[in-house]
C-alpha positions as CSV (number, residue, x, y, z in Angstrom):
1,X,58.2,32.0,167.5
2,X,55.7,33.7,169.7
3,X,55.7,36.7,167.3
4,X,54.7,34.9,164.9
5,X,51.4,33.7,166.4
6,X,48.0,35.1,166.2
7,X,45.9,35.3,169.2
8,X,42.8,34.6,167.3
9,X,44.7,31.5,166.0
10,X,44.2,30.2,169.7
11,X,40.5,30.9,170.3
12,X,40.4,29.0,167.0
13,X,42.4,26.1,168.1
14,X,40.4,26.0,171.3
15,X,36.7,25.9,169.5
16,X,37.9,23.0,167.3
17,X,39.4,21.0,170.1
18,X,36.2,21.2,171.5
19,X,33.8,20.5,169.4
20,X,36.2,18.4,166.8
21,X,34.3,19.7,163.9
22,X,35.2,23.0,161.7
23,X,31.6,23.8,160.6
24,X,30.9,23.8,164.3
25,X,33.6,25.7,165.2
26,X,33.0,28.5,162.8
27,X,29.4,28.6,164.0
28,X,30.6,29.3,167.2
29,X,33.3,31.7,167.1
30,X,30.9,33.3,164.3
31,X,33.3,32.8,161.7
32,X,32.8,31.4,158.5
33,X,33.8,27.4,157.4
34,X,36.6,28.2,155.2
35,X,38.3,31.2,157.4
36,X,38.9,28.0,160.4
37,X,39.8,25.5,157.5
38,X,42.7,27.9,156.8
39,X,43.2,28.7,160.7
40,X,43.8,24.8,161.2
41,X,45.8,24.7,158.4
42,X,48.4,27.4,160.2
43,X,47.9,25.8,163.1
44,X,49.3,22.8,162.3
45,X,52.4,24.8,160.7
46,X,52.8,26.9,164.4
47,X,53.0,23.4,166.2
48,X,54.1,20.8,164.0
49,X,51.5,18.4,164.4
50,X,48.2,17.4,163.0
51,X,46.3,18.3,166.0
52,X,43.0,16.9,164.6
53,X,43.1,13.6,162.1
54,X,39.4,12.3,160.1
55,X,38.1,8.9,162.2
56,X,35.0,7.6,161.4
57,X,33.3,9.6,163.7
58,X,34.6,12.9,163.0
59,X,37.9,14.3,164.1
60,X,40.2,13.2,166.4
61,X,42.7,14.8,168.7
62,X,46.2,14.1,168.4
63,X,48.4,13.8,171.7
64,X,50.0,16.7,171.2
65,X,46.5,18.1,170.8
66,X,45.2,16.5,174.0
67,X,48.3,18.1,175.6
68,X,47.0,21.6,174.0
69,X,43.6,20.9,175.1
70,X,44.6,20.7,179.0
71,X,46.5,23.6,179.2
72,X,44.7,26.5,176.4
73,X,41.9,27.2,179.3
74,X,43.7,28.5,181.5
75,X,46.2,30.2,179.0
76,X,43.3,31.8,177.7
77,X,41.7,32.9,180.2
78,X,45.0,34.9,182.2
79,X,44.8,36.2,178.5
80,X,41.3,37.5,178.4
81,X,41.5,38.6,182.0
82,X,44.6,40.7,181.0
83,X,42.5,42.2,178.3
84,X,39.2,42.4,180.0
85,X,41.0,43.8,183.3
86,X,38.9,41.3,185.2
87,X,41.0,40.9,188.3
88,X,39.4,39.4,191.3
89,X,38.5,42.8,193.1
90,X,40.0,42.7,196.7
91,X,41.8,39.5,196.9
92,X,45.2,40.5,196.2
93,X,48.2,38.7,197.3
94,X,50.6,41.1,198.4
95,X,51.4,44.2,200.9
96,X,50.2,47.3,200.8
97,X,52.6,50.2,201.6
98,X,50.8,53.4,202.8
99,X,52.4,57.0,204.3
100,X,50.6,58.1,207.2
101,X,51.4,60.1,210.3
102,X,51.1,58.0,213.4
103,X,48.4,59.5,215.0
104,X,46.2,59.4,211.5
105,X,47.3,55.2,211.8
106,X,45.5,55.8,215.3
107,X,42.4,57.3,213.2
108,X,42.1,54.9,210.4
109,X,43.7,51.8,210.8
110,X,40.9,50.3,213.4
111,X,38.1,51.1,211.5
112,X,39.6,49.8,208.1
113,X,41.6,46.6,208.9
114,X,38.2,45.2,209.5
115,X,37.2,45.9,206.5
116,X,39.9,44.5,205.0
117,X,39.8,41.3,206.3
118,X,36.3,40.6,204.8
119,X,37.4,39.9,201.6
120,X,41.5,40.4,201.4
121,X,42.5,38.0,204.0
122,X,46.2,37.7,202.5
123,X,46.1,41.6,201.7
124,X,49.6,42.9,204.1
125,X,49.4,46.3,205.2
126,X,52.5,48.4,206.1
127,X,52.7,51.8,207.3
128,X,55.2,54.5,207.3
129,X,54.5,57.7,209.5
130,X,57.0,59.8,207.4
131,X,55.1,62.2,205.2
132,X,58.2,63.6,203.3
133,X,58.9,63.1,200.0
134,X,55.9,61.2,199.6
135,X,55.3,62.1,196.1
136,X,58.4,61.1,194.9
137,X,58.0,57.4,196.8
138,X,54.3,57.4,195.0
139,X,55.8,58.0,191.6
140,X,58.3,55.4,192.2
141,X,56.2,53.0,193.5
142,X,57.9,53.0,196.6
143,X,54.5,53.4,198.9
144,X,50.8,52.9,197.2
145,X,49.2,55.9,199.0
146,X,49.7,58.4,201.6
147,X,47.4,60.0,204.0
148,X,47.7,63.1,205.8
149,X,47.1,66.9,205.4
150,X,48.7,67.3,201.8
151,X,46.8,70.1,200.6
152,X,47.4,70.1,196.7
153,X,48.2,67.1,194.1
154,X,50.3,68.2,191.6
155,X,50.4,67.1,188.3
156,X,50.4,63.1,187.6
157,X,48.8,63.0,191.0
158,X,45.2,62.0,192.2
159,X,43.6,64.0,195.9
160,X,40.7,62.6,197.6
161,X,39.0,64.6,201.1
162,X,38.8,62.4,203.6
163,X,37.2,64.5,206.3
164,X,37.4,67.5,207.8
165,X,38.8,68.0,211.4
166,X,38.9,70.8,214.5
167,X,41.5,70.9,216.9
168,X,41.2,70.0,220.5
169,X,43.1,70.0,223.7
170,X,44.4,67.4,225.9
171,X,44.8,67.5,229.5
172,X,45.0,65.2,232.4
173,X,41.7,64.5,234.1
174,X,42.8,66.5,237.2
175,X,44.7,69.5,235.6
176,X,44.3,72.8,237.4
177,X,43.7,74.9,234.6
178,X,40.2,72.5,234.3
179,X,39.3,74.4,237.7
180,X,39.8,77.6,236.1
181,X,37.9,79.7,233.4
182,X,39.3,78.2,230.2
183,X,40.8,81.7,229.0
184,X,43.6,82.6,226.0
185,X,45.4,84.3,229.3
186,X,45.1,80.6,231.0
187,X,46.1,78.1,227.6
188,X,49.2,80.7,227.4
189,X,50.3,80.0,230.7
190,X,50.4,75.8,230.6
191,X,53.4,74.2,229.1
192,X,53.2,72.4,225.9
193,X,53.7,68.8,224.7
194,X,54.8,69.0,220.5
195,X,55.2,66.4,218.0
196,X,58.0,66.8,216.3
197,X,57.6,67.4,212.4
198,X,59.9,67.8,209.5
199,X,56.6,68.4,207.7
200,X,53.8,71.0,207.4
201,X,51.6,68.4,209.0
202,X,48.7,69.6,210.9
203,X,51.0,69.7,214.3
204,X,53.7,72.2,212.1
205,X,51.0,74.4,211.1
206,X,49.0,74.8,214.6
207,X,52.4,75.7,216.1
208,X,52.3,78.5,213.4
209,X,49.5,79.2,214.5
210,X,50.1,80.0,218.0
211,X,53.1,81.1,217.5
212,X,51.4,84.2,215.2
213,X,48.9,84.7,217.9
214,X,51.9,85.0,220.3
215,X,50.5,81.8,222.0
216,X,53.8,79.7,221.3
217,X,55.1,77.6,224.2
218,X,59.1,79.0,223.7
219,X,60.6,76.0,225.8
220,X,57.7,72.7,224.9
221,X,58.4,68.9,225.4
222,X,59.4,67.5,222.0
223,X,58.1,63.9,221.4
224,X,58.4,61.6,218.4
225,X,54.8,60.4,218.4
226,X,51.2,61.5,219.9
227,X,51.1,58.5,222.2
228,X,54.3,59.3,224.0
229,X,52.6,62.8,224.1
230,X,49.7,61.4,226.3
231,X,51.3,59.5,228.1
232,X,53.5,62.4,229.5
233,X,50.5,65.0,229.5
234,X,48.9,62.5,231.7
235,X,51.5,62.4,234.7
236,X,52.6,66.0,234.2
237,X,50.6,69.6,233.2
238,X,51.4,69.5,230.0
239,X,48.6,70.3,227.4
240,X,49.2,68.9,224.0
241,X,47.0,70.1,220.9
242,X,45.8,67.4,218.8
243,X,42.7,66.5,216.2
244,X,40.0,66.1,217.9
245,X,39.6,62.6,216.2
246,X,42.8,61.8,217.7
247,X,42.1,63.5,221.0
248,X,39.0,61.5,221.6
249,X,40.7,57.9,220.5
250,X,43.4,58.7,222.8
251,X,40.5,59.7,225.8
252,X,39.0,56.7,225.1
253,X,42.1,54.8,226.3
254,X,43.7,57.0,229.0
255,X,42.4,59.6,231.9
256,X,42.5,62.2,230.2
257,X,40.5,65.9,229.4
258,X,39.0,66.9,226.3
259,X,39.0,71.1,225.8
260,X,38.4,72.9,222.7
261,X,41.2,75.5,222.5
262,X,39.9,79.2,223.5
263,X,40.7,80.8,220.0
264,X,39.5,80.0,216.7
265,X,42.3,77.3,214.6
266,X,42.1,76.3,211.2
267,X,40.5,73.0,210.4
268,X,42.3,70.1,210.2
269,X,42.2,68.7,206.6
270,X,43.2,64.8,206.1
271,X,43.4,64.0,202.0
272,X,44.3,60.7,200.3
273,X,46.7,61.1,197.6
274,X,47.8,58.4,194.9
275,X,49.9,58.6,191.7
276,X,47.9,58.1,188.1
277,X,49.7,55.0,187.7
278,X,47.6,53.3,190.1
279,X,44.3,55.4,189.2
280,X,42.5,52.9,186.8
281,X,43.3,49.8,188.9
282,X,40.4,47.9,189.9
283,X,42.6,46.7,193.3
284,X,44.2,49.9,194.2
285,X,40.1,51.7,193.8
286,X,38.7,49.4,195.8
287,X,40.7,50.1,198.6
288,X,41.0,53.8,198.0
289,X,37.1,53.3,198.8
290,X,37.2,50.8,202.2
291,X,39.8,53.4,203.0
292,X,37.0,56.5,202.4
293,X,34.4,54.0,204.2
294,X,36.4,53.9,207.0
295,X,37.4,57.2,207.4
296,X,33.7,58.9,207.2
297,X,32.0,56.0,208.9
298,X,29.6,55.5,205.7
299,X,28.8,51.8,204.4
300,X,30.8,50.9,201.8
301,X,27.7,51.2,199.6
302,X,27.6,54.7,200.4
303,X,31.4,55.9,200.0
304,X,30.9,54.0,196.5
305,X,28.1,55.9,195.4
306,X,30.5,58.9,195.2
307,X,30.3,60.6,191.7
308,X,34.0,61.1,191.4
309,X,36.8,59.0,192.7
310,X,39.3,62.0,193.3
311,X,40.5,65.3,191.0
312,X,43.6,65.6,190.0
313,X,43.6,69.3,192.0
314,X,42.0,70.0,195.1
């Protein structure tokens, strides 16, 4: 039945329900007299029913066509909202599942749940700090984005910078090595704190790092999480290498130190990657662009006023 109906057969249906004349429904659908005459006449066919009768006033409904009349608005207009795309922008009803490391959640998350609650108030967000794999899960639809120092995006997949980081170090306020000159000769001689990684996450690489310059603590405390890591750096004399955007949220909250490491370190990329599938929906771009707000500290006027969204390669 339903593939046997024209969709233009309900716009007509809906202009002569309203104004219960067919001259006057041509003239508004633009359409000429005869062309709705023979719409109504297939319309009657589709449902069975008169739908509109002669009175002495002009025509009149049936109750079938009363019935039609209560419900083709809002048929029509989930239609032409399909079509158009016209989704209510940031006022979705549903979860959002994001791939972050912890200590990026630490970054991002209290700047941008603010945002987020302006205008998405029943808008769920769920993070996972496990970075593996996350391409697959994107594809898949298993997560909606994933944040973290992924330095390509392959084929099918979308990259967007969201800043650019230096590493720092972390030590309690009271440390000894703080009474010292801050040397290579002195970093080499503290103990480490490490996150542990099955990924080439920043921590991963920055190991590599030291461990190339021959810097490498050989025996460091392994901890699931940067938090546990402060915690333990602040009772012990541990120094733990971190982001400096991480080091200074984690300051901010605990007695703690704030060195820059005595030999040059790669910068500390953080990128936002999504799958194509997602790339053209209005819902999914709008928060792709609170999330940049939030990230850079722009307005959201700003971090819109970007020429390009993301490239496909980065």
């Amino acid at each position: 039945m339903l593939a046997s109906i024209d969709l233009n057969m309900l716009s007509a249906l809906e202009a002569l329900l309203e104004h219960r004349n067919v001259t006057h429904a041509a003239r508004h659908l633009g359409l000429s007299q005869p062309s709705i005459s023979r719409a109504l006449t297939r319309l009657r066919g589709i449902f069975n029913d008169d739908l509109l009768v002669r009175g002495s006033r002009g025509m009149i409904p049936t109750p079938h066509a009363e019935r039609l009349a209560q419900l083709l608005p809002a048929v029509l207009d989930s239609i032409r909202g399909m079509v158009n795309r016209r989704f209510a922008q940031g006022e979705w009803r549903s979860t959002v599942r994001m791939a972050m490391p912890d200590h990026q959640a630490l970054v991002l998350l209290p700047p941008l749940l603010p945002l987020l609650r302006e205008r998405p108030p029943n808008l769920g967000i769920v993070t996972n700090s496990i970075l593996a794999g996350a391409l697959r899960r994107l594809e898949q639809g298993e997560i909606d984005l994933a944040v973290g120092q992924i330095g390509t995006a392959p084929q099918g997949y979308f990259r967007r910078r969201l800043y650019i980081d230096r590493f720092a170090c972390l030590l309690r306020n009271d440390h000894p090595a703080l009474s010292q000159e801050w040397t290579i000769d002195t970093f080499a001689a503290l103990r480490h704190a490490t996150i542990a990684s099955d990924t080439k996450d920043g921590f991963r690489r920055v190991n590599d790092e030291l461990a190339k310059l021959g810097l490498q603590d050989r025996d460091p405390v392994l901890v699931s999480n940067v938090l546990t890591a402060a915690l333990a750096i602040m009772v012990t004399d541990l120094v733990l290498v971190v982001p400096r955007r991480v080091a200074t949220k984690i300051a901010a909250l605990l007695p703690l130190a704030i060195v820059d490491p005595p030999m040059d370190l790669t910068p500390y990329e953080v990128a936002l990657i999504w799958h194509e599938r997602c790339h053209r929906d209005p819902d999914h771009r709008w928060l792709r662009h609170e999330i940049a707000a939030a990230a850079t500290g722009r307005s959201r006027q700003q971090a819109r006023g970007q020429s390009n969204d993301a490239s496909p390669r980065q």
